[in-house]
Every structure is written in C-alpha cells, then in structure tokens.
C-alpha positions as CSV (number, residue, x, y, z in Angstrom):
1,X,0.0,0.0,0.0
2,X,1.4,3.7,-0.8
3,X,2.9,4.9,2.1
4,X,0.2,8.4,1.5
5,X,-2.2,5.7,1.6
6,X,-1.1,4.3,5.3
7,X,-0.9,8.2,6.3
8,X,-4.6,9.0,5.1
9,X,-6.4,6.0,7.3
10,X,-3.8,6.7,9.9
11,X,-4.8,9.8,10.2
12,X,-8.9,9.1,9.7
13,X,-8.8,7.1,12.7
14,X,-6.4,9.3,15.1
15,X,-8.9,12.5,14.2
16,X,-11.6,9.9,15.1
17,X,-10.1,9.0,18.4
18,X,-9.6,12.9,19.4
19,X,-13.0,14.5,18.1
20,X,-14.9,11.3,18.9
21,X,-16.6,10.9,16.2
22,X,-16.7,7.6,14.5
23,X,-15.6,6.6,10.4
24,X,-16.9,4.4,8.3
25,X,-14.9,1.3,7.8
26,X,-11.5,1.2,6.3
27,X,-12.3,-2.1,4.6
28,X,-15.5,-0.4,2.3
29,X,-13.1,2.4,1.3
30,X,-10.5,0.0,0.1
31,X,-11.5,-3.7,0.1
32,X,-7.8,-5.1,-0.9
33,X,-6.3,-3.6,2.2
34,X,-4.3,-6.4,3.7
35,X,-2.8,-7.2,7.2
36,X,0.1,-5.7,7.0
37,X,-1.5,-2.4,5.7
38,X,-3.1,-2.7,8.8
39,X,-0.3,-3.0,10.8
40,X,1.2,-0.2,9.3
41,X,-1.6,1.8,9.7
42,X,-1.6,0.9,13.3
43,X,2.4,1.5,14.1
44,X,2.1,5.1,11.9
45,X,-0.4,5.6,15.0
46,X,1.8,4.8,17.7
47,X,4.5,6.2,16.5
48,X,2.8,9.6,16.8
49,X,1.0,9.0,19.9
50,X,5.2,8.7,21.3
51,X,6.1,11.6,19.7
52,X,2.9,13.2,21.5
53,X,4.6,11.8,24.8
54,X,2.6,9.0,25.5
55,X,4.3,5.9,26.7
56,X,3.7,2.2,25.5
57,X,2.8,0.0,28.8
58,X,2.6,-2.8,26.9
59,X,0.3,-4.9,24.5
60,X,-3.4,-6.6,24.5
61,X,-3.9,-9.2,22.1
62,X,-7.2,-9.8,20.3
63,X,-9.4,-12.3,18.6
64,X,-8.5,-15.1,21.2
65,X,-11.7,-17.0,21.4
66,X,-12.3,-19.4,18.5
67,X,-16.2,-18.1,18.4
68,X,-14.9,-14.3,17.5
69,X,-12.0,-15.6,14.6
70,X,-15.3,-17.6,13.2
71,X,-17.2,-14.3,13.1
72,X,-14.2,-12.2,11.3
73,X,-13.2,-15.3,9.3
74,X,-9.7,-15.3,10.7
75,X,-7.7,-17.9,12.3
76,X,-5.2,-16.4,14.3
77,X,-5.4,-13.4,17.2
78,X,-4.0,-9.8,16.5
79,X,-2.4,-7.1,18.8
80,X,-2.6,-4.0,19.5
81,X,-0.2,-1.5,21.9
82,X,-1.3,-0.1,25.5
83,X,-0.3,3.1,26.6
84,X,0.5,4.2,30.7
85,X,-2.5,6.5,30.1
86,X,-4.7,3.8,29.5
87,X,-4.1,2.5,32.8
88,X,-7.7,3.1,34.7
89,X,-5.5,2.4,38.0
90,X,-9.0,3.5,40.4
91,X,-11.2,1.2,38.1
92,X,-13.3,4.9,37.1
93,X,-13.4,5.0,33.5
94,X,-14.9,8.4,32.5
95,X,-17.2,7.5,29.5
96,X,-17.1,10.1,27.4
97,X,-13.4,9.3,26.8
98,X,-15.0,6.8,24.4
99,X,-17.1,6.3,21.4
100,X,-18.8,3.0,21.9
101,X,-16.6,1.1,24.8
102,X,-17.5,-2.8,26.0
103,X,-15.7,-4.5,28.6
104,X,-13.7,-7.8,28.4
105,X,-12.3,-9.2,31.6
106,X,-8.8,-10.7,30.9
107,X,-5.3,-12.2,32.5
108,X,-2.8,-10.2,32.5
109,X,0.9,-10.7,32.7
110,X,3.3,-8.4,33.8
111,X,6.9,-9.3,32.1
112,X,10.5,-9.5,34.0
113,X,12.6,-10.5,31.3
114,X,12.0,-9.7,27.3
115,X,10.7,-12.1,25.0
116,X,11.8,-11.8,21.5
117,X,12.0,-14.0,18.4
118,X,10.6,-16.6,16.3
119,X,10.0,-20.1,18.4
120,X,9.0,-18.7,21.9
121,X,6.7,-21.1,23.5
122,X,4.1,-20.8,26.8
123,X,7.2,-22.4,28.6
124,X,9.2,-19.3,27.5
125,X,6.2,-17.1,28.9
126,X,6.1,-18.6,31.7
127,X,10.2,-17.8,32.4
128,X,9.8,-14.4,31.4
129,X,6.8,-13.4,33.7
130,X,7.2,-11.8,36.9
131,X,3.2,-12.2,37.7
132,X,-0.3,-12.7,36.5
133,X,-3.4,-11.3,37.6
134,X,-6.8,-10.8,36.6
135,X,-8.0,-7.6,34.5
136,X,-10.5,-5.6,32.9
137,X,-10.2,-4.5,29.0
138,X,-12.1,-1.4,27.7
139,X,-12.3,-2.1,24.2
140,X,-13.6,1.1,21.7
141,X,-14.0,1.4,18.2
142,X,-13.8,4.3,16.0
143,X,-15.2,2.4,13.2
144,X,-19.2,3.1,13.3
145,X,-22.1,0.6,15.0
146,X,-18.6,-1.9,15.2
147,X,-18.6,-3.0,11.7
148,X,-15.0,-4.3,11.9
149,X,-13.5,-7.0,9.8
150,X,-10.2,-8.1,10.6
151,X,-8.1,-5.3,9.1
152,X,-10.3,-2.1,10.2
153,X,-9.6,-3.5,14.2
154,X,-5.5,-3.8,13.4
155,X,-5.7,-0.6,12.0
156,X,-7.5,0.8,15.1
157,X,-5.2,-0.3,17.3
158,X,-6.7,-3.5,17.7
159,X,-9.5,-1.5,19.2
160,X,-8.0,-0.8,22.2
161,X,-9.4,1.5,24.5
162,X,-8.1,1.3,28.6
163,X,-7.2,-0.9,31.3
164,X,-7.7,-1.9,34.8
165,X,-5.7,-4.0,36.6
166,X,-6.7,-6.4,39.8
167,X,-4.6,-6.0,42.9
168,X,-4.0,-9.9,43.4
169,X,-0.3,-10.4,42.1
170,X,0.7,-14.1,41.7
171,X,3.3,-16.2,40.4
172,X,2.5,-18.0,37.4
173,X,3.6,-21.2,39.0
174,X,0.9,-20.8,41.9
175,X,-1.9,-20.6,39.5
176,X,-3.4,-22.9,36.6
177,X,-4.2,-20.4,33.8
178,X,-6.5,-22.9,31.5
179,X,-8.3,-23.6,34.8
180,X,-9.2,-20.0,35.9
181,X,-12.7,-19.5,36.0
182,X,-15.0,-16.3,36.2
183,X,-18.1,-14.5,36.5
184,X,-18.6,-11.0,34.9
185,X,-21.3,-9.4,36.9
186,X,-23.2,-6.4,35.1
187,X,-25.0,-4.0,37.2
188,X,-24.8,-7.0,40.1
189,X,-26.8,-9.2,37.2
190,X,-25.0,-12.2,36.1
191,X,-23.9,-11.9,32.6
192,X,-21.4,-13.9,31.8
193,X,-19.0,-16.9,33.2
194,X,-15.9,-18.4,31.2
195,X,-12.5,-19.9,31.8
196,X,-8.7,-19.3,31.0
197,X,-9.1,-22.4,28.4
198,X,-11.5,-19.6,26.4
199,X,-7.9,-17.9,25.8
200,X,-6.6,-20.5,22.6
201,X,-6.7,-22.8,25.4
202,X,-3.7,-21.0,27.4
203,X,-3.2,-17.7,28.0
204,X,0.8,-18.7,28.2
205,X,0.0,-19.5,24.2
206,X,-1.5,-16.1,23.5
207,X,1.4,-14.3,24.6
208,X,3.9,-16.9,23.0
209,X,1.6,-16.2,19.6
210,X,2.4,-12.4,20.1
211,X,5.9,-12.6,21.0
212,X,6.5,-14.5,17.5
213,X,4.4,-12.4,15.8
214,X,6.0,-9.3,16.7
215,X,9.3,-10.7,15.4
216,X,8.1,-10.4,12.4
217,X,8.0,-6.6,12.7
218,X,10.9,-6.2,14.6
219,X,8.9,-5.4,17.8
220,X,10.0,-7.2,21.0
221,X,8.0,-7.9,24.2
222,X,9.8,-5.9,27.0
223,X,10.5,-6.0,30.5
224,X,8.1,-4.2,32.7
225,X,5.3,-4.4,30.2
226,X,1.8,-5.7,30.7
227,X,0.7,-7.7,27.8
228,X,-3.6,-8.7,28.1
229,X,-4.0,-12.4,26.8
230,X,-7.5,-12.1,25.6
231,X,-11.1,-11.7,26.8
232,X,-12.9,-14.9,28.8
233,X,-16.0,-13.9,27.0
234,X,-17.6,-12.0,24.8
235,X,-17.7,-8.0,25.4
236,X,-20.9,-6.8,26.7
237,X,-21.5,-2.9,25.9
238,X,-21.2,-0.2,28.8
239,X,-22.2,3.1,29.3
240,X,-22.3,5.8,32.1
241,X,-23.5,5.0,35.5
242,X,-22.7,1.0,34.6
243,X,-21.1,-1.0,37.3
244,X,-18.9,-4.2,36.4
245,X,-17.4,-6.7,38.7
246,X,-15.5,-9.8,37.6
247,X,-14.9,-12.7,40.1
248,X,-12.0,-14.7,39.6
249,X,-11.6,-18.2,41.0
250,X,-7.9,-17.2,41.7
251,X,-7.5,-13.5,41.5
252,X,-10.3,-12.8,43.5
253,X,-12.7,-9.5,42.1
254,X,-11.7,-6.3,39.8
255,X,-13.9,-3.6,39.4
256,X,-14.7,-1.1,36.9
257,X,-17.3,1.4,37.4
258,X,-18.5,4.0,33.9
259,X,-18.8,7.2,35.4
C-alpha cells in the first residue's frame, strides 16, 4: 500500500479518536487492504501518539476466542499496543473518553525478562513473567455501530481503549491459567461466566503467539510491560452509570465502574 495511503487512514482514525466521532470502515473504502496495511496503519499511530509523549505500557492481544475468529473469518489473534494513560488504575473510566466502549475481563501478565524471536513457546512465557493477575479491557471502536472486519480493528489499534488491573499479584507457577474461572457481573446481574481455556486454550500460548508475531516486525515484548492475553467472554457494551465486577476463582474480584 502507498505509504500516502497508510498516512490518510492513519490519520482518519487518530482524528476519530480525538474528536470522537466515529468513520466508516476502512475495509468499504479500500476492500484489498491487507494485514500488513493494517499494521502499518496501526504502528504510523503509535509512532505519533510517542512523539505526542505517550508511553507504551505494553500490548493486549485480540481475537483469542475461537467463536470471535469464526465471526471475522480469521484464524489467528491480533495485537494492538497499551499506553501508561490507559491505565484506569481506580477502576473509574470516565465514559465520554470513548465512542462506543464494551468491557472484556482478561489475565494479564506483567513481564520481568524480554521475549523476543521466532519459536518462543508458553514455557518461554512462563520464564519471562514476573506475575499474573486478573484484568478488565475497555475495548472502543472508531469504526461506526462496530462494523470491523479483521483489518479495520489492526488498523485501530486493535481497538483498544483502557485498562484496569486487579490488585492480586501471583506467580505463574501458583496458579493454573486454563483452569481459571469467572463471573462477569453487570449492574450485580449475572452476565457472563468463562475460563482461561476460552484464551486458545492458554493464556501462556497467546502471549507466545504475540511474542512471535512481533518478530516479524521487529517489535520485542519488553520487560516491565503488561501484555492482556485475551477476553474470557464475549464483550458486553457499557455506558455511564454502569457497574462491572469480575470474580475470579484465583485473582479474587476487579472492578470497573463507567462514570
């Protein structure tokens, strides 16, 4: 794709993300844009969000659950970056930050060692970890009503919106990740239960997926970075004055409240 090309949708969607209001899809302006026009769309993004002095956290992968890859047609996850100021640290997530946010609750490791190159497996992942714990994902879209296919979410950052992370830190030895069960409570109603196995049947396997997909664009998993393995469940929407609160059989409960 023409590199004026890249910088037009990059800059579509970053206008989109500021003024909040949302484009159409990238895909029905140029069906035969491929994933890595979407990646470069993506990285022209973050590039400019660090020269704007925001700094990458981390990453959140996407497209996990083999229900979601059926619906986009795909068959492998994608990625997207975090940034420190997407770190919802008191669980309030102020609402009109966002265009059309759902929440996905999530494991999240925090690295102690890079990861890096082609053949990393979940035993690698599971080296390079400092600790897990259990997390809520804010995903957004700037495209309109969420008419995504697989490149218009790469392009938008894997539609990435803001974090929150659960106090309970704990070693990834004291903890079966496929095992991990929970209960996402909407509004105290019951709307969802799943388990760690939802996750390509390991979270550890998510991460090694993104650590050897990142070699192929020279990006490297860092120390000190929290990477989000992928949702549990599907992503019910939220708005303001919404309470969520996801019970984790080993991480114990996260909250996030829309405000």
């Amino acid at each position: 794709m023409a590199e004026n090309k890249t910088k037009l949708f990059a800059d579509m969607l970053y206008e989109s993300a500021k003024s909040k209001k949302s484009i159409s899809p990238l895909t029905e302006m140029d069906p035969e844009l491929s994933v890595d026009d979407a990646y470069a769309i993506q990285l022209c993004n973050v590039e400019r969000m660090v020269e704007d002095g925001c700094i990458i956290s981390g990453k959140k992968i996407g497209l996990t659950s083999e229900g979601i890859q059926k619906q986009l047609g795909v068959n492998e996850p994608d990625y997207g970056h975090l940034f420190k100021n997407m770190d919802c640290i008191d669980g309030k997530v102020k609402t009109s930050d966002f265009l059309q946010p759902k929440i996905e609750p999530e494991i999240a490791f925090v690295l102690k060692e890079d990861l890096f190159g082609r053949g990393v497996t979940a035993e690698d992942v599971m080296r390079a970890t400092d600790y897990v714990t259990g997390a809520f994902e804010i995903v957004d879209s700037r495209i309109k009503d969420w008419n995504i296919k697989l490149v218009d979410t790469i392009s938008d950052n894997a539609s990435s919106g803001c974090y929150v992370l659960g106090t309970a830190r704990l070693s990834i030895e004291q903890v079966n990740l496929p095992e991990v069960t929970m209960k996402l409570y909407k509004n105290c109603v019951l709307v969802s239960e799943g388990s760690g196995a939802a996750v390509l049947g390991d979270p550890c396997k998510a991460v090694a997926w993104l650590a050897n997909r990142l070699w192929f664009y020279g990006v490297k998993l860092k120390r000190g970075e929290v990477i989000l393995s992928g949702a549990f469940s599907a992503a019910p929407e939220a708005a303001a004055g919404d309470e969520f609160e996801v019970r984790f059989s080993d991480f114990g409960t996260v909250k996030a409240e829309f405000i």
